[in-house]
MARDRENRO-356185 format. One record per residue (C-alpha): chain; x, y, z; residue number from 0. Coordinates in steps of 0.05 Angstrom, whole numbers, plus 32768, in hexadecimal, padded with zeros to 4 digits. Layout:
% MARDRENRO-356185
- A, X, Y, Z, NUM $
...
END
This chain:
% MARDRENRO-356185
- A, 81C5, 8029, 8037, 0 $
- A, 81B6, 8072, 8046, 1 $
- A, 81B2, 80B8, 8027, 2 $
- A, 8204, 80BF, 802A, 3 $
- A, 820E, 8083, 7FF7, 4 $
- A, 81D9, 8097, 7FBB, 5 $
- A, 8211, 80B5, 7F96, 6 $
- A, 821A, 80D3, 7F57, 7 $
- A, 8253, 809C, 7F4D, 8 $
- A, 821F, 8061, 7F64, 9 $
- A, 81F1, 8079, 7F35, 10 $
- A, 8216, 8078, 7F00, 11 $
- A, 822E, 8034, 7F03, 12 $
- A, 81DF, 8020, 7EFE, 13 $
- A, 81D9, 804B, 7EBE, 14 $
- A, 8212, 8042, 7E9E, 15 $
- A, 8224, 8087, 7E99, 16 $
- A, 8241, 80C3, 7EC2, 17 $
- A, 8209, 80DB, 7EEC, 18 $
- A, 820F, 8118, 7F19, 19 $
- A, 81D9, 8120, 7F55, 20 $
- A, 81C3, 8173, 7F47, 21 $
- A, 8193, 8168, 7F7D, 22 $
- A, 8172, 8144, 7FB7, 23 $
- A, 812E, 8147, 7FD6, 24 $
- A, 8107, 811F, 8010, 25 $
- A, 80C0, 810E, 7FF9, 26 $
- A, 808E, 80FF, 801C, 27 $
- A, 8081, 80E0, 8064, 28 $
- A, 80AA, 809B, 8057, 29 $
- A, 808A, 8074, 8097, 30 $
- A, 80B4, 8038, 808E, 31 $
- A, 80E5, 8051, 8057, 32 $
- A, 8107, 8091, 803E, 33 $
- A, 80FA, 80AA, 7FFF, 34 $
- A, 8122, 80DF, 7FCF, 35 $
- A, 8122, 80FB, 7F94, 36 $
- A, 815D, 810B, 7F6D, 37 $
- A, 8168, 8139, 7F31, 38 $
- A, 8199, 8121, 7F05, 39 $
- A, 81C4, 8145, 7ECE, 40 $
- A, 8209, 812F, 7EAC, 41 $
- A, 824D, 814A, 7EBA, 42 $
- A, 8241, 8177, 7E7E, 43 $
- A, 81FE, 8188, 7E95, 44 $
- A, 81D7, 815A, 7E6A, 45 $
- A, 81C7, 8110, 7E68, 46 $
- A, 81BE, 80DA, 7E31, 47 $
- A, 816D, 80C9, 7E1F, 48 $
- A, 816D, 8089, 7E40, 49 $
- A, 8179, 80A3, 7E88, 50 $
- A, 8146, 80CB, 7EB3, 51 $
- A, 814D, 8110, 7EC4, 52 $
- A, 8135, 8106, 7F07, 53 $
- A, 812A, 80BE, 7F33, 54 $
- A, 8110, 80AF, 7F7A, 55 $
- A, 8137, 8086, 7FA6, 56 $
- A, 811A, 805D, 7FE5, 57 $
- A, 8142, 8045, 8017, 58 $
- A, 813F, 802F, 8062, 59 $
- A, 8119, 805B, 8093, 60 $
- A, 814D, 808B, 80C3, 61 $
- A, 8113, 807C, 80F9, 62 $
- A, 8131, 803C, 811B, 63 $
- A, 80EB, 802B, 8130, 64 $
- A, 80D3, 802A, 80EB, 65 $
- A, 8116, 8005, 80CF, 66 $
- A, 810C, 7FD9, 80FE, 67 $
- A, 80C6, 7FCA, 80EA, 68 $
- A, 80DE, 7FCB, 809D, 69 $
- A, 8102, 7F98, 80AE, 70 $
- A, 80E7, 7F67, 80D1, 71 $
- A, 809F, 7F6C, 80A6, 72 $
- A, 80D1, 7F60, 806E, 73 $
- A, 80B5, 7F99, 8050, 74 $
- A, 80EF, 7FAF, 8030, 75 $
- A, 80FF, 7F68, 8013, 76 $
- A, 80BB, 7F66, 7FF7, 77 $
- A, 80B9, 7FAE, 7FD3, 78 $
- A, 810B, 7F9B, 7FB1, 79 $
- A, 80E3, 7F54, 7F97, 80 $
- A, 80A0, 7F6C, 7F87, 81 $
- A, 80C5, 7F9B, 7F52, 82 $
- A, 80F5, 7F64, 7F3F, 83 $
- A, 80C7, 7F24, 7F3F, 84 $
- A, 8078, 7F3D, 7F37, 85 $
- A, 806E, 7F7B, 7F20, 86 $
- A, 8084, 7F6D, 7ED6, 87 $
- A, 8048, 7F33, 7EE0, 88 $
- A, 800F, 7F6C, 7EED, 89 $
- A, 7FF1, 7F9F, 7ECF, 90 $
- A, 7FEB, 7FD4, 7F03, 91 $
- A, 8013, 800F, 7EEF, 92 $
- A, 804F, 8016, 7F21, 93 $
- A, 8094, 8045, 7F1B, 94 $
- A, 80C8, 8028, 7EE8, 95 $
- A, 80FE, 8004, 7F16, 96 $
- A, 8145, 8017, 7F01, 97 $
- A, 8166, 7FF3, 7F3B, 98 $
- A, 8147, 7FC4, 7F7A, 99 $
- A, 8172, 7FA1, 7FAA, 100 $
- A, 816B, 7F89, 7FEA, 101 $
- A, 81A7, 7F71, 801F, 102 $
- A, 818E, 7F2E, 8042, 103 $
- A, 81CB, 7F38, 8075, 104 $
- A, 81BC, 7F83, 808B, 105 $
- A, 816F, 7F8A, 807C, 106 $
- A, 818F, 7FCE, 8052, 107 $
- A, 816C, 7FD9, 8008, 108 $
- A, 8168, 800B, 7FDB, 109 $
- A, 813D, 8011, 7F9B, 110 $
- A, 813A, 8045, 7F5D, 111 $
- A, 8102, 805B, 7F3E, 112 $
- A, 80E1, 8084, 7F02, 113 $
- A, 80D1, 80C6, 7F26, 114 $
- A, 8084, 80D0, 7F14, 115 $
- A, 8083, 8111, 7F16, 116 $
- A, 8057, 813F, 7F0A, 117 $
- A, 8032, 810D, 7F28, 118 $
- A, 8011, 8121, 7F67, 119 $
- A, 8014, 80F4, 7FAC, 120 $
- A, 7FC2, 80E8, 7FC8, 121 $
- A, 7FBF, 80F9, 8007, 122 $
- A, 7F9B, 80C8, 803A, 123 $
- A, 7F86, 8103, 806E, 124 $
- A, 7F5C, 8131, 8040, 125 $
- A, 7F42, 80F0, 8018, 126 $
- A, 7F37, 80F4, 7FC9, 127 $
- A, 7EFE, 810A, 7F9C, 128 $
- A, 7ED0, 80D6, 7F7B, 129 $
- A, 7EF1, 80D4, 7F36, 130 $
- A, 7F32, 80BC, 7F5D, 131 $
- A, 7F17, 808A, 7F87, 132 $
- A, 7EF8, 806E, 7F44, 133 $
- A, 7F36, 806D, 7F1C, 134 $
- A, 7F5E, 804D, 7F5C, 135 $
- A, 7F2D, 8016, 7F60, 136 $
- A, 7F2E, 8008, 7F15, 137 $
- A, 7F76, 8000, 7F20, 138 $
- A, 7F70, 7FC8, 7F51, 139 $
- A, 7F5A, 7F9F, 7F21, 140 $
- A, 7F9B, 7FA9, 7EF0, 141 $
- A, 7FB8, 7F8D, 7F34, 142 $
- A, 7F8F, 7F5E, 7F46, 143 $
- A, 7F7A, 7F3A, 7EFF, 144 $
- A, 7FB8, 7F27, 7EDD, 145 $
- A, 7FC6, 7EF0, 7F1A, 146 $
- A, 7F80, 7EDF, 7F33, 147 $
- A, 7F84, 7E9F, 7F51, 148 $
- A, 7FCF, 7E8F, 7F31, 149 $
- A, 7FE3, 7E4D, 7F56, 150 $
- A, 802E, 7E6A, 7F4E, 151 $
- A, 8028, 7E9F, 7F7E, 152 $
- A, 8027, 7E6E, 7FAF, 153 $
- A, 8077, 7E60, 7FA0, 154 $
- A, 8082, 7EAB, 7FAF, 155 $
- A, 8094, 7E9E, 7FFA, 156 $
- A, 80A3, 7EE6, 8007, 157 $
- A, 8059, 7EFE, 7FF1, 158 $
- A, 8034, 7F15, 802C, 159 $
- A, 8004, 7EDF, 804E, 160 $
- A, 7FCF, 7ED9, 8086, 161 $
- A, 7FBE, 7E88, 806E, 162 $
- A, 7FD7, 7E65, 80AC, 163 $
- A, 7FC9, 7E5D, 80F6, 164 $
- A, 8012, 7E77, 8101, 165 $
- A, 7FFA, 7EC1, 80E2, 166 $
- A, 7FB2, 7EBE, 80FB, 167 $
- A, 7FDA, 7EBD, 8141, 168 $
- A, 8015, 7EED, 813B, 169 $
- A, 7FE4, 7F23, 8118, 170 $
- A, 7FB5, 7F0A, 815C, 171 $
- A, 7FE7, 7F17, 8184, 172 $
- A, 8001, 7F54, 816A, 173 $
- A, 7FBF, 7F72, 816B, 174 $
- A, 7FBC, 7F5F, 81BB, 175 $
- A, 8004, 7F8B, 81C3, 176 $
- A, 7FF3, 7FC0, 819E, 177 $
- A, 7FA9, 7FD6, 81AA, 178 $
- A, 7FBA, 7FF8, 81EE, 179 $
- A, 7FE4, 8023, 81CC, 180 $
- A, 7FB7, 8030, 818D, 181 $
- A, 7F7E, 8047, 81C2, 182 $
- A, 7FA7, 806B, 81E7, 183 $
- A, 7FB4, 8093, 81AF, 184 $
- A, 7F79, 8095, 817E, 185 $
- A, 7F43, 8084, 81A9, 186 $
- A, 7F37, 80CE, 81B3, 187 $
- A, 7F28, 80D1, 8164, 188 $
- A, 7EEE, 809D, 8168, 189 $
- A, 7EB0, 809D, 8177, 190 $
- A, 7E88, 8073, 81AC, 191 $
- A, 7E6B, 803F, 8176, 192 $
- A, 7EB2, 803E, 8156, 193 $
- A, 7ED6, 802B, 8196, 194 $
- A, 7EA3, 7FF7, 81A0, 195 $
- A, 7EA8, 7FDA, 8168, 196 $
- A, 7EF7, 7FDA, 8169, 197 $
- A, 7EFE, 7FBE, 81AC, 198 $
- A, 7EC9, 7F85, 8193, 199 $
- A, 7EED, 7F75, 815D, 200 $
- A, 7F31, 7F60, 817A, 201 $
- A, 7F01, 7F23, 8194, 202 $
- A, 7EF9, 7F19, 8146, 203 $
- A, 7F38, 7F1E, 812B, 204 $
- A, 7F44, 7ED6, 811D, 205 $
- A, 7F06, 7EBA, 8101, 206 $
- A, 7F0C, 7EF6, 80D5, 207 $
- A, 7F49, 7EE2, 80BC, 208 $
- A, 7F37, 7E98, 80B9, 209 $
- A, 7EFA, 7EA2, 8094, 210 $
- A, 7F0A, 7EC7, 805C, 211 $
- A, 7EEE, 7EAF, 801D, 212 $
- A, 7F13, 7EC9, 7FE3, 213 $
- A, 7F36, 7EB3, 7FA3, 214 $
- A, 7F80, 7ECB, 7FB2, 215 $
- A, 7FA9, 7EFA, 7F80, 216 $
- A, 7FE4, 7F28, 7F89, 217 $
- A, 7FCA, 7F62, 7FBC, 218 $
- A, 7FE9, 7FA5, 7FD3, 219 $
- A, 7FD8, 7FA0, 8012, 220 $
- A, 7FDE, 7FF0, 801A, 221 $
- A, 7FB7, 8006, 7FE4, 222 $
- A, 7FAD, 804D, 7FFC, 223 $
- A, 7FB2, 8099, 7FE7, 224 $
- A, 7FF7, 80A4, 8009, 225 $
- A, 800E, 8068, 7FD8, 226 $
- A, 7FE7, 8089, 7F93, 227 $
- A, 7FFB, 80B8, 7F68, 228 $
- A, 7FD6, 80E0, 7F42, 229 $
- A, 7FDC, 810D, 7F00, 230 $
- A, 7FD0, 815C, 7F05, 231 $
- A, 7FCA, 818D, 7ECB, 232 $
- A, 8013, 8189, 7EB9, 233 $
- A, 8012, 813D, 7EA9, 234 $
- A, 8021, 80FC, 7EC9, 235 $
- A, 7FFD, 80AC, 7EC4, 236 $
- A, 7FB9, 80B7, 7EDD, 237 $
- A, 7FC5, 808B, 7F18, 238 $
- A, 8008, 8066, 7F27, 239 $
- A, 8015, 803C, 7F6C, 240 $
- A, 804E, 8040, 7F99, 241 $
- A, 8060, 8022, 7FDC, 242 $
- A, 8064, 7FD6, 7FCA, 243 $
- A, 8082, 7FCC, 800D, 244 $
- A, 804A, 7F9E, 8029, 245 $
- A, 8030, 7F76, 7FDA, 246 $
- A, 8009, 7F31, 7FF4, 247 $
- A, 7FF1, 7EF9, 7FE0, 248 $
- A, 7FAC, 7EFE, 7FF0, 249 $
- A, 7F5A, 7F13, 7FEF, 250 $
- A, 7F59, 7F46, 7FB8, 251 $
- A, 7F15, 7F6E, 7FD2, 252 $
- A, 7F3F, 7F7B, 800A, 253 $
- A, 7F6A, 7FB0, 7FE8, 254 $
- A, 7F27, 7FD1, 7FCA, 255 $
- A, 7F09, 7FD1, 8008, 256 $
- A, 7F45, 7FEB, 8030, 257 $
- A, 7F45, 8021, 7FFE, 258 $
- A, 7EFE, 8034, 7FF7, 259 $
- A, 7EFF, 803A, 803F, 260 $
- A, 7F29, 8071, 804C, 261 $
- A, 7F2E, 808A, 8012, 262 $
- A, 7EF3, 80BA, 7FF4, 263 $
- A, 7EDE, 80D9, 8030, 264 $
- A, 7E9D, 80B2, 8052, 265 $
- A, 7E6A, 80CF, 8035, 266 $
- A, 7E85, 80C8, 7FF6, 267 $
- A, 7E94, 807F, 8000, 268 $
- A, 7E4F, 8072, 8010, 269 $
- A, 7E37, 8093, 7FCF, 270 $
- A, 7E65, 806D, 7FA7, 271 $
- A, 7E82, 802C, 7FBD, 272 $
- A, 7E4C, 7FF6, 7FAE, 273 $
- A, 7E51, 8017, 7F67, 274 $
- A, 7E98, 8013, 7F5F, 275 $
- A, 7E9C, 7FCF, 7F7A, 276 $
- A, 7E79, 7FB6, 7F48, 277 $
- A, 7E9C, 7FDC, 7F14, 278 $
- A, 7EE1, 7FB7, 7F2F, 279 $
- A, 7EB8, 7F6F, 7F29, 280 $
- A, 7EA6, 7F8D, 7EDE, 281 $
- A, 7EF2, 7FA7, 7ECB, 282 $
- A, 7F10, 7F53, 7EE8, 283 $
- A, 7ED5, 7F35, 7EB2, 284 $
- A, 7EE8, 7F63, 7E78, 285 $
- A, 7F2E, 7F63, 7E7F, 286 $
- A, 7F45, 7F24, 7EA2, 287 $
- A, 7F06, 7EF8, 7E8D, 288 $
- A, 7EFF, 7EEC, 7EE2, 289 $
- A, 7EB7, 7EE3, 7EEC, 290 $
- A, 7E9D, 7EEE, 7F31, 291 $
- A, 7E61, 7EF8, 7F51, 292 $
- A, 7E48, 7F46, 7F5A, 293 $
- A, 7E2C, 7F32, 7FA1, 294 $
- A, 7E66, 7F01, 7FBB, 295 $
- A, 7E96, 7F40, 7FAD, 296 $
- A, 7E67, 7F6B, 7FCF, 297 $
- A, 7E68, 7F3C, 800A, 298 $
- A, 7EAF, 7F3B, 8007, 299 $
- A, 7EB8, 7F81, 8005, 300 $
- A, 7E8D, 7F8D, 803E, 301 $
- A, 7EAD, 7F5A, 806D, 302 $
- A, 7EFA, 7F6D, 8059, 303 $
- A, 7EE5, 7FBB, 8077, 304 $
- A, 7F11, 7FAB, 80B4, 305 $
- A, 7F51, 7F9C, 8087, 306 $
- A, 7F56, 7FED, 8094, 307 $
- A, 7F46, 7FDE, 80E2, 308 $
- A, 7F7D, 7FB3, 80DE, 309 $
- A, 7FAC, 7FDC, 80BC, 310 $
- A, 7F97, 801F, 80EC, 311 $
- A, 7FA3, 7FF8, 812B, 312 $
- A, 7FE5, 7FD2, 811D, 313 $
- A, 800B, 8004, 80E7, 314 $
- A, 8003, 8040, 8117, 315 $
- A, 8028, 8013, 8152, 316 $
- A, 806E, 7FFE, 812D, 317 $
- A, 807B, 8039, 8105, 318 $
- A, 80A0, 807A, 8122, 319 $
- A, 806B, 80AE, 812F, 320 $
- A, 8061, 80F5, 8114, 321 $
- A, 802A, 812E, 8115, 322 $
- A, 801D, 8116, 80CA, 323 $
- A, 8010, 80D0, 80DF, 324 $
- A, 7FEC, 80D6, 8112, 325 $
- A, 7FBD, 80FD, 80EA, 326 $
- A, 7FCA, 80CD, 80B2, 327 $
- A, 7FB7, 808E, 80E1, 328 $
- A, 7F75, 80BC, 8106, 329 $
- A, 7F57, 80BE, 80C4, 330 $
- A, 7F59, 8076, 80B1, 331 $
- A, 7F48, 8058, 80F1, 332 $
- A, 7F06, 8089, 80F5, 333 $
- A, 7EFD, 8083, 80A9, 334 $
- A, 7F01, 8029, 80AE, 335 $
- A, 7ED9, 8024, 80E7, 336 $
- A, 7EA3, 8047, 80CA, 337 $
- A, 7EA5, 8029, 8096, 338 $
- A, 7EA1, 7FE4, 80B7, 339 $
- A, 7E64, 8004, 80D5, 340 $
- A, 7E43, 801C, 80A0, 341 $
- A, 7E46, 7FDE, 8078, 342 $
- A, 7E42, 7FAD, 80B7, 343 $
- A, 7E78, 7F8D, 80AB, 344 $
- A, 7E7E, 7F6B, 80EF, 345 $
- A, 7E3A, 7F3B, 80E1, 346 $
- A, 7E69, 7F1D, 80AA, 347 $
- A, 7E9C, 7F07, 80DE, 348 $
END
């Protein structure tokens, strides 16, 4: 499905109404997918109430590298069933989904979405102030508390996992392929203590994996400011998340601390994590009635720093590569190292 068949005609079979198309408009980078936003208007120039103005379309990267990659991480099967299947069993505030489908035969998908507009995209290369990173971690646990522990996510064979020796060893060897290649091109960003630690960890990788000690919920497993959007002076949800092209079945501190990590900007993170860590653990007991231990989610949080490591090195090898995303992918790895460091996160290993 591309660009050519999002037609007025399409569209209005899924509203139920002549639509016209007044106007189309790539946003934003779309690594693995293609996103646009249409404005919308009737062939008389007006529309009934119950359809939007204006909705945002994904649909398959044009990058064959990153289509290719869409497809065969499933991403784009995950992001048509997360809408469908789990996101109407969470309380994280995501786009209304007008339409998600997903071809099994031809990997093609296409999904429709509220347009959040004047929601503003955070931007993962200039970081985010302090008040964000609070109100994005907050939000973790409307993701993260509505399914903690759930036995029935186990049935959801599509959810991301990293639970068997199979994963431990294709995400092993993956790692092995593509670190040459991640050096060769951000090593010049990193700093002596941050290549050694890199280079040590890929010895790691496993037990890390392994030994993760975590009561599993439904994850993100991108949870970062290229994926939030945030309201400006003219309106929008104060946070909303987008991107539910990698959702898992998994350790929930991992999302905060993938977040937290390249988020705020390092000094800010430093000021500010342990504190809003411990806010997250405070939101799960009020809301959800999860009680957990202040210092095992610390731990956790410390030890699941190289979730962003992991990301940094392996993302920035299987997508198509621009200016943007190079800076994108300098950022994190510099920003998740450090953090690793600062909180010595390898010790936990």
């Amino acid at each position: 499905m591309g660009p050519e068949q999002v037609t007025g005609e399409w569209l209005s079979t899924l509203f139920d109404v002549t639509v016209v198309i007044a106007d189309t408009q790539r946003i934003g980078d779309g690594l693995v997918g293609m996103n646009l936003r249409l404005t919308l208007t009737g062939p008389d120039g007006s529309l009934p109430d119950s359809v939007p103005r204006s909705v945002v379309v994904k649909l398959p990267s044009p990058d064959e590298t990153s289509r290719a990659t869409g497809m065969a991480l499933r991403n784009y099967e995950r992001e048509v069933k997360f809408y469908n299947e789990v996101a109407p069993t969470v309380d994280i505030r995501v786009p209304r989904c007008y339409h998600a489908e997903w071809d099994a035969d031809t990997g093609d998908f296409v999904i429709v979405l509220e347009d959040l507009a004047p929601a503003s995209q955070g931007n993962q290369i200039t970081g985010c102030s302090v008040n964000h990173a609070r109100t994005s971690v907050l939000e973790l646990a409307r993701l993260h508390g509505p399914r903690w522990g759930d036995p029935a996510l186990s049935d959801i064979e599509w959810l991301s996992r990293r639970t068997t020796a199979d994963d431990t060893a294709m995400l092993v060897g993956m790692w092995g392929i593509l670190f040459p290649g991640f050096m060769a091109t951000y090593g010049k960003y990193l700093t002596e203590e941050a290549t050694d630690l890199v280079q040590r960890f890929g010895a790691m990788l496993a037990d890390w994996i392994d030994k993760r000690d975590s009561p599993l919920t439904v994850t993100h497993g991108d949870y970062r400011l290229d994926n939030l959007m945030y309201a400006t002076p003219e309106g929008g949800s104060p946070i909303a998340t987008v991107d539910w092209q990698s959702p898992g079945h998994g350790a929930a501190l991992a999302d905060v601390s993938y977040f937290l990590g390249a988020g705020p900007q390092p000094e800010d993170r430093r000021e500010i994590e342990k504190g809003l860590v411990a806010e997250y653990v405070e939101a799960l007991r009020c809301d959800y009635n999860i009680e957990i231990d202040h210092d095992w989610a610390w731990l956790q949080y410390r030890r699941e720093a190289f979730a962003g490591v992991v990301m940094a090195v392996v993302a920035s090898q299987i997508v198509g590569g621009t200016e943007r995303s190079e800076a994108m992918f300098a950022a994190m790895a510099t920003r998740h190292l450090q953090h690793a460091l600062d909180l010595d996160s390898e010790s936990l290993i």
